[in-house]
C-alpha positions as CSV (number, residue, x, y, z in Angstrom):
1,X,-45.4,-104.7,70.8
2,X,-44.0,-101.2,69.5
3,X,-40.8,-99.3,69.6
4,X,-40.3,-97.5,71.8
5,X,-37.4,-95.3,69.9
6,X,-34.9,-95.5,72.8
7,X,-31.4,-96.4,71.0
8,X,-28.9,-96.9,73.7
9,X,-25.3,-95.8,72.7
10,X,-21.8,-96.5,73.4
11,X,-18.8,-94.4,73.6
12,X,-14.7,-95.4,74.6
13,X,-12.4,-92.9,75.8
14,X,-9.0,-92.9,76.9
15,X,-7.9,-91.8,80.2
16,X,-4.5,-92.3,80.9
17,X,-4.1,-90.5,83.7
18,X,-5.9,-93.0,86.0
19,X,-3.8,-96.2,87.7
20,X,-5.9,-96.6,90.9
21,X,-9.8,-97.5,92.6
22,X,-9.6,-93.4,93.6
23,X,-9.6,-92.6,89.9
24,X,-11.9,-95.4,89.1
25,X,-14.9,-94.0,91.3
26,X,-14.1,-90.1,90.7
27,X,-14.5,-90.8,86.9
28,X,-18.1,-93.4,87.7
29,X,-19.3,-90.8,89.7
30,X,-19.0,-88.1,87.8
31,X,-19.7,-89.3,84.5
32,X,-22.8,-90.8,86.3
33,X,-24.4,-87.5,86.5
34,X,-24.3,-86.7,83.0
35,X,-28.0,-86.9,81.4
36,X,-28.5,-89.7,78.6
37,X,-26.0,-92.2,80.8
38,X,-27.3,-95.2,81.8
39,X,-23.9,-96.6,82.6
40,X,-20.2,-96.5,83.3
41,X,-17.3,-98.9,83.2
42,X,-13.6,-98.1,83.8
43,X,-10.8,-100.5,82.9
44,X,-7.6,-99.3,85.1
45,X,-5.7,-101.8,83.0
46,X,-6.4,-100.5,79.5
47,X,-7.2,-97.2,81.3
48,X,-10.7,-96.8,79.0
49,X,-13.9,-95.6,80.0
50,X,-16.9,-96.8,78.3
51,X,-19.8,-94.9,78.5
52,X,-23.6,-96.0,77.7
53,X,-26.9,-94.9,77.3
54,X,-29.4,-93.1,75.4
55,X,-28.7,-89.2,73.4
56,X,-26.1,-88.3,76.2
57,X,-23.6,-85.5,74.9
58,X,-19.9,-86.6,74.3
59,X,-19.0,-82.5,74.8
60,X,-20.8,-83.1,78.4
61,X,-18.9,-86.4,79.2
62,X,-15.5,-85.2,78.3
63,X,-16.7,-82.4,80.5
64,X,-17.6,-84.2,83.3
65,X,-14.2,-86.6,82.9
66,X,-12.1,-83.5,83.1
67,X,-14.6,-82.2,86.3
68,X,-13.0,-85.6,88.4
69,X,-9.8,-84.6,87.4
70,X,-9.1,-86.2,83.8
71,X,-8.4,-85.2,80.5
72,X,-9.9,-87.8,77.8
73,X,-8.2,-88.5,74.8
């Protein structure tokens, strides 16, 4: 069995801007499309986005959260 090198990473960031399932899906979808992401979560209630996956760019999510209508903090 080898390595295969792939480190899977995690970033947070705040969105406060969002409060309903509209912003919910417009940041998934978005942030979806950014390469390296494996995954997206949004909590309305903390209003948080945590982002996963493997080298993605934190420049190229932010961009992509302001691209659904968002500014992350």
């Amino acid at each position: 069995m080898g390595y295969n090198g792939s480190v899977n990473q995690t970033a947070s960031y705040t969105v406060s801007a969002m409060h309903c399932g509209h912003c919910e899906r417009a940041v998934k979808e978005e942030v979806s499309t950014v390469a390296g992401v494996s995954d997206v979560a949004v909590d309305l209630q903390t209003k948080v986005v945590t982002v996963t996956g493997s080298a993605f760019d934190d420049a190229a999510v932010r961009a992509a959260i302001e691209e659904a209508g968002y500014e992350a903090a």
